[in-house]
N, C-alpha and C positions, 0 to 999 in steps of 0.2 A: 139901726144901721149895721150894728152888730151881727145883730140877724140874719140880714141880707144878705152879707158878704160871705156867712160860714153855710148858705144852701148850694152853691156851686160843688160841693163838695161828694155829696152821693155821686152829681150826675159826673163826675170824674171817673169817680171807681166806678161806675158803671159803664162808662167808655173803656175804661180799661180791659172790663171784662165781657165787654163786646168785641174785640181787636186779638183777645189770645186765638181763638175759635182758628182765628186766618193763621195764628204762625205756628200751629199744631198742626195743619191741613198738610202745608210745606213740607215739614220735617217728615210727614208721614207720608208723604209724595217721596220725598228721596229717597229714604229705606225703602221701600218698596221698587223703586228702580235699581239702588243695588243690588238688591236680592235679585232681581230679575238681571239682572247683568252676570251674577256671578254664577246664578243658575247657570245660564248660557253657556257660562264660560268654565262651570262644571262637566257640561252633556258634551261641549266641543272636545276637552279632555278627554273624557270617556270616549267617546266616540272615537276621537284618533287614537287613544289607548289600546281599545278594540282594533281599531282596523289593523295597525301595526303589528297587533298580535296577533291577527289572521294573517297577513300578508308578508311580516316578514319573524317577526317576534319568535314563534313557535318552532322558524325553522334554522335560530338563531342559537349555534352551541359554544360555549363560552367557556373559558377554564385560564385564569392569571397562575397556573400552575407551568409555566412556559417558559424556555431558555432561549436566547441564543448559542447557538451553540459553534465549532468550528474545527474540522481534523483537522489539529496541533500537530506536528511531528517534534517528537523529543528527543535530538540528534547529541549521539555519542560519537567517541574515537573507535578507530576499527582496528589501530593500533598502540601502542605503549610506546609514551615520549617525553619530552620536554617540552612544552608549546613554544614557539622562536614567534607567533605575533597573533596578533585575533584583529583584522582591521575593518571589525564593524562594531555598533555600541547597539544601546541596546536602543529599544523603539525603532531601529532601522530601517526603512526599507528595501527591501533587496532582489535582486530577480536571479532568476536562473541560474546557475555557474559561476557566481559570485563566491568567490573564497569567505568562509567564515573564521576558518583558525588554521594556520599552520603548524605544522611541530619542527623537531631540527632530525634533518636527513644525514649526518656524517654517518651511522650505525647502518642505517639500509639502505646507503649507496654501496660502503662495504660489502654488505653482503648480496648486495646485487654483481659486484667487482668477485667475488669469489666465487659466486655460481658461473660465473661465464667463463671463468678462468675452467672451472671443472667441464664446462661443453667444451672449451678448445684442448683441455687433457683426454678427455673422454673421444671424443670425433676424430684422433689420432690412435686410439686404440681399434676403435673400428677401422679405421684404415688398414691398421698393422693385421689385423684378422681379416680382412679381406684379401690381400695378400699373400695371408695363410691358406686359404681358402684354394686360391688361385695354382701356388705350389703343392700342394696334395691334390689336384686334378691333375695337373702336370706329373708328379710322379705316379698318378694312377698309368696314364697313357704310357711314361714310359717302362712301364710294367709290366704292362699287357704288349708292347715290343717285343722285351725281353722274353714273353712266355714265346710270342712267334717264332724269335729265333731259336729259341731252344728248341721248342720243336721239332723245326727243320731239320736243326744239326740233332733231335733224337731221331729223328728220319733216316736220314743219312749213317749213323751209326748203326742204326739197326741191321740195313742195307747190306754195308760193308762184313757187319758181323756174320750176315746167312751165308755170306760170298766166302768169308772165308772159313767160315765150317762146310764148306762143298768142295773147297778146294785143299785142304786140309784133307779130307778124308781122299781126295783121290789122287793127294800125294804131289799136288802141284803147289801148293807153300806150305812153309813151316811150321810149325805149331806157336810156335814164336809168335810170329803174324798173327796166325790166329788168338792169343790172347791178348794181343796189343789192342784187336778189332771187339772184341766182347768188351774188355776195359772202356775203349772208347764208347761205345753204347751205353753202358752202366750213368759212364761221366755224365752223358746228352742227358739220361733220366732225371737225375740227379740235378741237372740245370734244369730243367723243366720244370721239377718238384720246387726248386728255389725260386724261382721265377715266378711261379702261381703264389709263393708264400710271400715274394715281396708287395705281389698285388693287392693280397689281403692288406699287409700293413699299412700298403698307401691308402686304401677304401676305408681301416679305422684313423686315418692319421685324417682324412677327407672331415669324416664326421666330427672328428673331434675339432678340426677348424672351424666349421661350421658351426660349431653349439658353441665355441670361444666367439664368432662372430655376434650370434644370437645375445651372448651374453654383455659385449660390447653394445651392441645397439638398444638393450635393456637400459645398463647404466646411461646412456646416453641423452635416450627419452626421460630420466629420471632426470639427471644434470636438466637438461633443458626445462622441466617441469619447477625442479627451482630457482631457474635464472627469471620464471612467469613468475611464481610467486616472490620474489622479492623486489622484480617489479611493479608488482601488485601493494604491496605492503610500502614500497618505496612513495607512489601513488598516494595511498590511503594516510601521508604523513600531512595531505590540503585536503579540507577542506570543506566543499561546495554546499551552495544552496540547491535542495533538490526539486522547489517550485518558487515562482514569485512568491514571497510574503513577508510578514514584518517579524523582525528577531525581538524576543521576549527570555525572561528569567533568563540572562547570561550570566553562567556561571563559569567562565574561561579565562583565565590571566596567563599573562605573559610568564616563563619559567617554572609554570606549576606542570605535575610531574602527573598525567591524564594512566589511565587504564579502560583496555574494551570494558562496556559495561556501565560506565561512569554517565553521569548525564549531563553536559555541558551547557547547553542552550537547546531553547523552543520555537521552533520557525510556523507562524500562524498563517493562514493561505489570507489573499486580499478579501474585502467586504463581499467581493460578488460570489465569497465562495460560502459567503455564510448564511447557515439555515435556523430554524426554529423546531426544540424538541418541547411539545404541549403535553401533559401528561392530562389526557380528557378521562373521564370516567367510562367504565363500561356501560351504563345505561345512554350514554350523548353519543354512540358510536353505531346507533344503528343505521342511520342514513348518508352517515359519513365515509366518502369517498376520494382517491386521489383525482384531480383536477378540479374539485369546488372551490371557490373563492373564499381568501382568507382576510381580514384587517385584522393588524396588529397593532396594537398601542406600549410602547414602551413606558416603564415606568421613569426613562430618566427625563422623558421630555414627552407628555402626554397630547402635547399639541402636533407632534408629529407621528400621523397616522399610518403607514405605509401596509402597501396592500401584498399580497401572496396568493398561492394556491397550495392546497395540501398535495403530496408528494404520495408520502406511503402510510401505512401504519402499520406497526411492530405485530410480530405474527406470534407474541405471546408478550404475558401482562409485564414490568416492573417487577415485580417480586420476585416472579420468576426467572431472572438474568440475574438477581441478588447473589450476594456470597454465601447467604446462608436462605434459602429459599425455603416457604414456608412448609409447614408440616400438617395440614387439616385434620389426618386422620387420628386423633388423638381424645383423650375424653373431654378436654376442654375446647369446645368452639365458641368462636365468635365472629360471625358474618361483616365482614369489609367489603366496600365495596373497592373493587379494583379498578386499576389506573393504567392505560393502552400509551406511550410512548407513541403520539403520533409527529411523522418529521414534515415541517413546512420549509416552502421554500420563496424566498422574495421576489417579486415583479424587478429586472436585471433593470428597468430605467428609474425605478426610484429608489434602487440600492445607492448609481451615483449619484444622485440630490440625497443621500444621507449621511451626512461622512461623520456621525453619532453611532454608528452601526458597531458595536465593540463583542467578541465573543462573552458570554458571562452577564448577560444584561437580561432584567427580567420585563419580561412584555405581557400584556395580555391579549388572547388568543379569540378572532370569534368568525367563526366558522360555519360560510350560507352553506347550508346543505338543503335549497331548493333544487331542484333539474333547473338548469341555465342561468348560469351564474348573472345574477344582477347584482345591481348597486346595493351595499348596505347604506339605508339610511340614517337609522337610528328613529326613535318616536316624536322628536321636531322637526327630522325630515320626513317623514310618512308623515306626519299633520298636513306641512306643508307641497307636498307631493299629492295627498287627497284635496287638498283646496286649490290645486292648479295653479299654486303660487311657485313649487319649483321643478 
């Protein structure tokens, strides 16, 4: 019975090892469909790989060498003072004509009070010289009078004098007479001579009014020229913002004692006026032109993409705008490659949906230089733009 019971026993393991055959078959069915699956899903990569780098990949030029950039103005005093207020802070934003710093005026109100004082001194001298002016024509005219009458009356003595040297000699007046009549003649000359000499002196006393005038009206123009500049300077004691934009690095306190020259505060122009300087290589710069489309990826927020066009690019490399620019021609070389400063500029509707946009922020740069700017997709969207799925 023993017996019996322990023959079941082959045909067990023999079941057994009729039953693996099926769950090898299985296993060996599956690996073989993932392979085939990941095949597939190898040649689809590939394939969109390819296609994206015929179609957009190749003409796709890239460089995380790229700024934000933005003309700062770094606004000084135009004059030397005491500051009396600074009524913005810092981060501000400010617009146009908006006071940034006041200084205190009592010194170049003064001297604005004094130059004018000097035009109302001065505009009375020229009058007093015009006047001058006026009397040395006046005594010219009565000058040239006096030459007429003298004249006249040497006319007349002369006259008298031949009358009586005729009658004189034939004995019908006296000799008497007759030197009384020569005397008077002499006199007429003698007026006449004095006459023409006063005219001279009125003619240089004319000029010399005249050049006292000129020099009157000199000072005068002078005077006035400093009553402008101390209005100018009196002006230059406010102020202003010379565009919209936000006040940065103030460095202005109340009672600190400024000089030209000095640097006070930084007025940065609004987001819309900010551009992107990409330093691309000189080999990425052969197809690259102003108005291709640009995407820009910031590094402070990678999720926010915003798009551009390029603008210009720099009409000589980096190096060369350096301080100390390179010297090639030397015994020791070694070939760099060089770096073209090219400036982007933002699409103006998604500059306002960015209000992340800050000067000094680094983005990366990538730039269609197809002919007619399309969409960049990137290699999952070219997969899915080859599949008809976007």
């Amino acid at each position: 019975m023993n017996a019996v019971l322990e023959k079941p026993k082959p045909a067990e393991a023999g079941t057994r090892t009729t039953k693996a055959p099926r769950h090898a078959g299985k296993g060996s069915g599956r690996a073989g469909l993932l392979r085939g699956v990941a095949l597939i899903a190898v040649l689809v990569v590939g394939a969109a790989t390819i296609n994206w780098w015929v179609t957009e990949g190749s003409a796709i030029e890239s460089t995380d060498n790229a700024y934000v950039q933005s003309d700062i103005a770094v606004l000084g005093p135009r004059v030397d003072g005491i500051v009396a207020s600074v009524p913005v802070a810092d981060n501000q934003f400010v617009h146009k004509g908006d006071v940034l710093w006041t200084l205190q005026t009592d010194d170049r109100q003064a001297q604005l009070d004094q130059a004018k004082a000097s035009v109302a001194e001065q505009s009375a001298a020229v009058e007093v010289a015009q006047r001058q002016v006026v009397q040395a024509q006046a005594a010219i005219g009565n000058a040239e009078a006096a030459i007429v009458s003298a004249r006249a009356e040497q006319a007349r003595a002369v006259a008298d004098a031949g009358r009586s040297s005729t009658l004189v000699g034939a004995g019908w007046t006296s000799r008497q007479a007759n030197d009384l009549a020569v005397a008077d003649r002499q006199k007429a000359d003698a007026a006449v001579t004095s006459a023409e000499a006063q005219r001279a002196v009125a003619v240089e006393a004319l000029a010399v009014a005249q050049a006292q005038l000129s020099q009157a009206q000199a000072k005068l123009a002078t005077t006035q020229a400093q009553v402008k500049l101390a209005a100018v300077n009196l002006a230059y004691t406010t102020t202003t913002a010379p565009f919209d934009g936000v006040v940065g690095n103030k460095g202005v306190r109340i009672g600190q004692y400024v000089a030209p020259g000095q640097q006070l505060l930084a007025l940065a122009p609004p987001t819309s006026q900010l551009y992107v300087v990409a330093n691309f290589k000189e080999t990425q710069l052969a197809h690259m032109k102003p108005g291709q489309g640009v995407t820009l990826t910031p590094d402070i927020d990678t999720s926010h993409v915003i798009h551009g066009t390029v603008d210009s690019v720099a009409p000589a490399t980096g190096a060369l705008f350096s301080l100390l620019p390179p010297e090639n021609a030397t015994g020791n070389f070694t070939k760099v490659v060089q770096r073209y400063p090219v400036k982007l500029v933002f699409n103006a509707d998604e500059v306002a949906k960015s209000p992340w946009l800050r000067a000094g922020l680094s983005v990366t740069a990538d730039v269609d230089t197809r002919d007619g700017h399309q969409p960049v997709r990137g290699l999952i969207g070219s997969a899915l733009h080859a599949l008809g799925l976007r």
